[in-house]
MARMARGU-50880 format. One record per residue: residue number from 0; residue in three letters; x, y, z of N, C-alpha, C in turn. Coordinates in nm, 3 decimals, decimal comma, padded with zeros to 5 digits, always signed. Atoms other than C-alpha are relative to their C-alpha. Layout:
REM residues N
<rec NUM; "ALA"; <X; Y; Z>; <X; Y; Z>; <X; Y; Z>>
...
REM end
This chain:
REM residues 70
<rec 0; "UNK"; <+00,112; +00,093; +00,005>; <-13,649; -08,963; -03,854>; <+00,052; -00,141; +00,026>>
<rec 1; "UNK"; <-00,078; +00,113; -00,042>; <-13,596; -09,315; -03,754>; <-00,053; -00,091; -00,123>>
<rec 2; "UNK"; <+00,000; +00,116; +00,145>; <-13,555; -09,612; -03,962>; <-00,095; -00,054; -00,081>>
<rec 3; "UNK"; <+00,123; +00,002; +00,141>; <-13,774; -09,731; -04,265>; <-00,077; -00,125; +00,047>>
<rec 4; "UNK"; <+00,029; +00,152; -00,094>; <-13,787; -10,108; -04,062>; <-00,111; +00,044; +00,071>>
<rec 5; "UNK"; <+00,077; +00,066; -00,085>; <-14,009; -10,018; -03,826>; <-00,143; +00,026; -00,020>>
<rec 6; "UNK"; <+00,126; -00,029; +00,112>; <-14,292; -09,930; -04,088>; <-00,024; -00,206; -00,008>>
<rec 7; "UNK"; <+00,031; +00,122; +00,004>; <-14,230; -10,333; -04,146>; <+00,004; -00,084; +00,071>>
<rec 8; "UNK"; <+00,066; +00,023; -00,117>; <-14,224; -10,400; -03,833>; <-00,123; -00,005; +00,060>>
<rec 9; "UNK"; <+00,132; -00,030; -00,036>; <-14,531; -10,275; -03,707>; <-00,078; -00,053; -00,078>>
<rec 10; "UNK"; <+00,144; +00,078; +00,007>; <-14,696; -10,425; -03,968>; <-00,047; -00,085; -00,018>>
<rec 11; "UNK"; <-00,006; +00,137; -00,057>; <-14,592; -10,738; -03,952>; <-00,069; -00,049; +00,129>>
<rec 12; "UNK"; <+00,040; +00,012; -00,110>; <-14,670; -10,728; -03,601>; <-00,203; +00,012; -00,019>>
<rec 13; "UNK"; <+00,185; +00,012; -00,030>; <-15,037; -10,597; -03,649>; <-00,066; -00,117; -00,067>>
<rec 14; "UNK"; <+00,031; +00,076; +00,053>; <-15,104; -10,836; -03,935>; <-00,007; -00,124; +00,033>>
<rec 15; "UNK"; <-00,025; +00,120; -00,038>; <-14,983; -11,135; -03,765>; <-00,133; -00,018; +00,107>>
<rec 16; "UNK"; <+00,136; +00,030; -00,067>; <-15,239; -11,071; -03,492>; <-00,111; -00,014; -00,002>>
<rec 17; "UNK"; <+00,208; +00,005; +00,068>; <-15,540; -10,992; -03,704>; <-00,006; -00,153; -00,116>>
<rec 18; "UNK"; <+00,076; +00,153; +00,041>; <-15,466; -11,314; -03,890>; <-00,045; -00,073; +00,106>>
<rec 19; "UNK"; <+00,029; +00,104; -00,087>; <-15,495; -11,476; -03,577>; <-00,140; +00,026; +00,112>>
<rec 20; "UNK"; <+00,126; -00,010; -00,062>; <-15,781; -11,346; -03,464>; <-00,138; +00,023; -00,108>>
<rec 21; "UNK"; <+00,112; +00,042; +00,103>; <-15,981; -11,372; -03,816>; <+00,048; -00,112; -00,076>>
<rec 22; "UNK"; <-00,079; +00,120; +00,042>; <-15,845; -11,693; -03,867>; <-00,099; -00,031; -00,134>>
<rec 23; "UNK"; <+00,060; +00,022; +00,125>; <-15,934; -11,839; -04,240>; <+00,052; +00,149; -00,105>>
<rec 24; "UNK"; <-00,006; -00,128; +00,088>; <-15,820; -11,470; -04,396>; <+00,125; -00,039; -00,041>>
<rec 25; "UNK"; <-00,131; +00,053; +00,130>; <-15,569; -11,523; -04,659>; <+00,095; +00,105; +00,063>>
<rec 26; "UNK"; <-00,116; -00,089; -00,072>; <-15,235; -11,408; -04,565>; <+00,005; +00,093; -00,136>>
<rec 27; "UNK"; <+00,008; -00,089; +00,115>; <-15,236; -11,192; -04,907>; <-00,101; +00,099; -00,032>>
<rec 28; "UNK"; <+00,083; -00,052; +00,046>; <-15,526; -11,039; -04,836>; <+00,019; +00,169; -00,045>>
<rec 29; "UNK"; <-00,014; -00,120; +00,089>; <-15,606; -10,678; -05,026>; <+00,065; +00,057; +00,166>>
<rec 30; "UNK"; <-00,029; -00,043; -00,095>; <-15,622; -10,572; -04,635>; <+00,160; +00,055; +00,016>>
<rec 31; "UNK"; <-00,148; -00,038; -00,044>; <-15,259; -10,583; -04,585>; <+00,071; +00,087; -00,085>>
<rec 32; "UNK"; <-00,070; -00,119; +00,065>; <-15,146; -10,357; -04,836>; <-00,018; +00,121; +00,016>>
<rec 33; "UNK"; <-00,002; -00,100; -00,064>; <-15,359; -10,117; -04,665>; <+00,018; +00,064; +00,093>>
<rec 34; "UNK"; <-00,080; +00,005; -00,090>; <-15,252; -10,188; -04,391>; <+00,148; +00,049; -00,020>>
<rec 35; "UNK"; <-00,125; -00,032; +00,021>; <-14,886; -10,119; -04,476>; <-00,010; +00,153; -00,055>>
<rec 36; "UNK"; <+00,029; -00,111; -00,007>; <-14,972; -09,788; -04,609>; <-00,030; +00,084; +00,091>>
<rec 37; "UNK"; <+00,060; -00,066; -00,115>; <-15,171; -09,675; -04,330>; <+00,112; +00,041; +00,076>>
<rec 38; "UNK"; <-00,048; +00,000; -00,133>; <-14,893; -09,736; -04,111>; <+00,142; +00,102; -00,059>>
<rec 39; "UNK"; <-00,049; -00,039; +00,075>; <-14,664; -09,598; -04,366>; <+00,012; +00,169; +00,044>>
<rec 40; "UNK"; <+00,084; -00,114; +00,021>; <-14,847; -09,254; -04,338>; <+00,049; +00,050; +00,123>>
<rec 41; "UNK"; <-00,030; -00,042; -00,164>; <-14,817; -09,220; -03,964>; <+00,126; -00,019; +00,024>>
<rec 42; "UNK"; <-00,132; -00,035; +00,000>; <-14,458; -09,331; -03,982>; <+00,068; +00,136; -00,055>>
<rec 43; "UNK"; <-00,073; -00,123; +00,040>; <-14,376; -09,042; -04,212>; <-00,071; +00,139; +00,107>>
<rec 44; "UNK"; <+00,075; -00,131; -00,017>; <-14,630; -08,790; -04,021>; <+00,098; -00,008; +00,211>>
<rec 45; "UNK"; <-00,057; +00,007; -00,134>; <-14,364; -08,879; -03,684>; <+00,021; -00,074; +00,126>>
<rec 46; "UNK"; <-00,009; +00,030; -00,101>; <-14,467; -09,116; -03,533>; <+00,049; -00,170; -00,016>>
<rec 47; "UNK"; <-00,137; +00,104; -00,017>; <-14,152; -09,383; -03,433>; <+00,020; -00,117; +00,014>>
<rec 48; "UNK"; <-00,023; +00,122; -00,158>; <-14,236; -09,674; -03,209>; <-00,087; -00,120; -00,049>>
<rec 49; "UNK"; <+00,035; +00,119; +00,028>; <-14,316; -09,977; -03,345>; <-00,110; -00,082; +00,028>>
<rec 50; "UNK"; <+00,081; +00,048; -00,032>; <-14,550; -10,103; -03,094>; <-00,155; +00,106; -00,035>>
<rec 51; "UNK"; <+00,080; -00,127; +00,043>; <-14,771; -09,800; -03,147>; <-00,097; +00,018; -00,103>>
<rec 52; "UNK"; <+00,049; -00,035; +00,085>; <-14,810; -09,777; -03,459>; <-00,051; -00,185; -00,075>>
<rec 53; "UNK"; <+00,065; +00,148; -00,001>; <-14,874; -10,178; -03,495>; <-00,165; +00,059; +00,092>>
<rec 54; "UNK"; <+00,132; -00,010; -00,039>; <-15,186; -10,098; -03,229>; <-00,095; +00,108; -00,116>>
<rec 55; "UNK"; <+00,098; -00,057; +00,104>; <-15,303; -09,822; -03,478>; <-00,020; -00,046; -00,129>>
<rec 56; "UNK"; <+00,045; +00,112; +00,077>; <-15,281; -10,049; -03,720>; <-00,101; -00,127; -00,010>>
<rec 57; "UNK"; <+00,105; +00,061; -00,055>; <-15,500; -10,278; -03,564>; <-00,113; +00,050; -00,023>>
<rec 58; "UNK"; <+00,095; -00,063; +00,003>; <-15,729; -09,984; -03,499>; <-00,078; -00,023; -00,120>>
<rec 59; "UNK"; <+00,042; -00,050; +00,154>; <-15,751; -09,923; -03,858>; <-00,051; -00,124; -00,081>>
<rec 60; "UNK"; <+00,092; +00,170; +00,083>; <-15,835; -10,302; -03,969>; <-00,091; +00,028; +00,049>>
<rec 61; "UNK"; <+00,127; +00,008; -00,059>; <-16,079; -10,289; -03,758>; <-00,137; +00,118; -00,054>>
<rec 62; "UNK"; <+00,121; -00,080; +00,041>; <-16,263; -09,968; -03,860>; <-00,050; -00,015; -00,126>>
<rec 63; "UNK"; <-00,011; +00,038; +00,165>; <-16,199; -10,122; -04,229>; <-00,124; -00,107; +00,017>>
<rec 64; "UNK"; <+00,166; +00,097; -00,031>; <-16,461; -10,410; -04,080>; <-00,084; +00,081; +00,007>>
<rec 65; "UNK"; <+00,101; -00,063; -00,078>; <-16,659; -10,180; -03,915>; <-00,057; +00,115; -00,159>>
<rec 66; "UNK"; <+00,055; -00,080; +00,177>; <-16,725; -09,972; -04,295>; <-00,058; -00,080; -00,099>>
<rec 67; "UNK"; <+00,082; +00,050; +00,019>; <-16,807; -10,259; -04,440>; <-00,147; -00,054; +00,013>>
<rec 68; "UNK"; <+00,096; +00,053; -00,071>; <-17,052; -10,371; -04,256>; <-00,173; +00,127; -00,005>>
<rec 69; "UNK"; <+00,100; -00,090; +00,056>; <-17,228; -10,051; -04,330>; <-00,076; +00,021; -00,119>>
REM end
């Protein structure tokens, strides 16, 4: 399995972008811890690549809006 980094990688990476595209959201928000899990999950279930699993990270904020909103 590859290294534990690129779990904090990726979600550094996604996080950094979704602050910057919901600018005003607290860098602490609850979001990011589920975020880091999420990505967590899919790291252990195989899958490696940093950039990857940052975009499904993304995904996954996003559908986290998209539930609210319901």
């Amino acid at each position: 399995m590859a290294d534990p980094d690129i779990v904090e990688t990726a979600c550094t990476r996604a996080w950094s972008v979704y602050l910057l595209i919901n600018r005003g959201l607290d860098e602490n928000d609850a979001r990011r811890a589920l975020l880091k899990r999420f990505i967590r999950k899919r790291w252990e279930a195989g899958n490696s690549e940093a950039e990857f699993l940052a975009v499904e990270g993304l995904k996954y904020l996003k559908s986290l809006e998209e539930s609210t909103r319901d």
